[in-house]
N, C-alpha and C positions, 0 to 999 in steps of 0.2 A: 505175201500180199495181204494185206488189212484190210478186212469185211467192216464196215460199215451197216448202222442200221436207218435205212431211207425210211421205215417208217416207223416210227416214233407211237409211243403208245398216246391213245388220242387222253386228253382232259377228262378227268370223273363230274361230271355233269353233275351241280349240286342242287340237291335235296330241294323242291317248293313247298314242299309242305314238312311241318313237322309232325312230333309224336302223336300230337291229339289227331290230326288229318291224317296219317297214317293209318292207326287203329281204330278212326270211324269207318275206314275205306276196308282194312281186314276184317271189319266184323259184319257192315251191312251187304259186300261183297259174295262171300260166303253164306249168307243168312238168302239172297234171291235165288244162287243157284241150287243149294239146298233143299229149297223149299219146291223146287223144279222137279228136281231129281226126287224129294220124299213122295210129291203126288206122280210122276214118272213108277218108281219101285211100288206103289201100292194101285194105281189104278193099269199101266203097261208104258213099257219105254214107247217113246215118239224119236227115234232116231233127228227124223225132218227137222225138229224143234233144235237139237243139239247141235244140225249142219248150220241152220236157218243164224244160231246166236254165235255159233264158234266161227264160223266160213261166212255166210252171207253177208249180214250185217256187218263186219266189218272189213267184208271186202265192197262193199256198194262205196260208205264211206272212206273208204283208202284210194278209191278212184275217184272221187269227187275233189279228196283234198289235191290228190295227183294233176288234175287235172285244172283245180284252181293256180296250184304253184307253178304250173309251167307256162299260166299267165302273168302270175306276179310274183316274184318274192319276197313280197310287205307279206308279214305276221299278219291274220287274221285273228283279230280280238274282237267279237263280239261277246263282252262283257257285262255289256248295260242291262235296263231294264227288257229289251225288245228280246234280244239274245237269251237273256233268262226264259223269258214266256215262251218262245220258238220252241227251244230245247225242253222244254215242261210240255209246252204243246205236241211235241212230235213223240215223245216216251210215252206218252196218254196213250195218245193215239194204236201207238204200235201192242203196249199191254190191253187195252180197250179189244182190239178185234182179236177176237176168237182165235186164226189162224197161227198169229205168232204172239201172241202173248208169254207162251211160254219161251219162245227163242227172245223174245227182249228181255227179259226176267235172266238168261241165261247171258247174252249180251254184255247190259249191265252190269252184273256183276263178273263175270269175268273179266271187265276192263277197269272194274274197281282193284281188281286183284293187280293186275299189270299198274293201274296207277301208283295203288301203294307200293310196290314194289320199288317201281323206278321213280318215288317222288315228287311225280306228276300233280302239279297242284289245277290243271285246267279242269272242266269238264271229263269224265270217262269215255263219251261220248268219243272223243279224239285219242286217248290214248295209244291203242295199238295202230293208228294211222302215222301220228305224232314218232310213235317210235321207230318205225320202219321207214317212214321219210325222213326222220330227222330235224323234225319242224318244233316250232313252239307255239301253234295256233292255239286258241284259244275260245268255247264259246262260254254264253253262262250258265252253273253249276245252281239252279237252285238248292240241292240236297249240303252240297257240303260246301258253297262260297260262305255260307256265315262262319263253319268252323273255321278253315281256312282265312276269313279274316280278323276274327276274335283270337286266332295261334297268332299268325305276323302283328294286329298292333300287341300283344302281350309280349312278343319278342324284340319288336324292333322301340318300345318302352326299356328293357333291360339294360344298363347303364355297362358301357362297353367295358 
C-alpha cells in the first residue's frame, strides 16, 4: 500500500524587504529593548512592562486584526499619509504615558525582531498578528517605509 503525502510542504513566503530593511530592523529592534532591560537591570525589573510588551500589546492587536478579517478578507493597507500619522500618533502616545512606556519600547522592538526575521516589510506594529493569522495587512511605517522604499526603487532599477 503507497502513503501519499496530502500535505505538501506550504511555499517559502518571499523576503519584503531586503538587506538594508532587514539590518535597520536588527539593530534599532534590539537597540529599544535593550535599552528597557539596561534601565530594568540598573533601577529594578518591572515584570508588568515585559507581560504588558510580549503578551498584551500584541494580543489586543491580534484580536483586532482577528476580528476585522472575519469581517472582510480585503488586505488592509493603510499606507498613505493618515495611516502613517495614526501609527506615529498611537507609538507616541503609548511611550508618552508613564504606565507603559517601557512595554511599548519592549513591543516595538520585539516585532522589529520577528519583522526582520520573517521579511516582513509592513509596519512592526502588525507583525506578530500578520504571522499568526496569516495575513499581509499592512499600515504606515514611518520609521523604516523610506528605507524600505529607497531598497525596492534601487532593486527593482537593477537590470534583470
Amino acid at each position: 500500500m503507497a502513503v501519499t503525502d496530502t500535505n505538501p510542504q506550504p511555499a517559502i513566503r518571499p523576503r519584503k524587504i531586503g538587506p538594508i530593511g532587514t539590518t535597520a530592523r536588527l539593530i534599532v529592534g534590539p537597540l529599544l529593548v535593550g535599552s528597557v532591560l539596561q534601565g530594568h537591570l540598573a533601577r529594578g525589573f518591572h515584570l508588568s512592562a515585559w507581560a504588558l510588551g510580549l503578551l498584551g500589546f500584541p494580543a489586543v492587536v491580534l484580536g483586532l486584526q482577528w476580528l476585522r478579517a472575519r469581517r472582510t478578507s480585503s488586505r488592509l493597507e493603510a499606507t498613505g499619509p493618515v495611516g502613517h500619522a495614526l501609527n506615529l500618533a498611537v507609538a507616541l502616545a503609548l511611550y508618552l504615558l508613564e504606565p507603559t512606556s517601557d512595554a511599548a519600547l519592549i513591543f516595538y522592538g520585539a516585532s522589529m525582531l520577528l519583522a526582520a526575521l520573517r521579511g516582513y516589510a509592513g509596519c512592526e506594529v502588525l507583525a506578530v498578528s500578520n504571522w499568526l493569522l496569516r495575513r499581509d495587512d499592512q499600515v504606515g511605517c514611518a520609521v523604516f517605509w523610506p528605507v524600505d522604499q529607497l531598497e525596492r526603487h534601487r532593486t527593482d532599477r537593477r537590470p534583470a
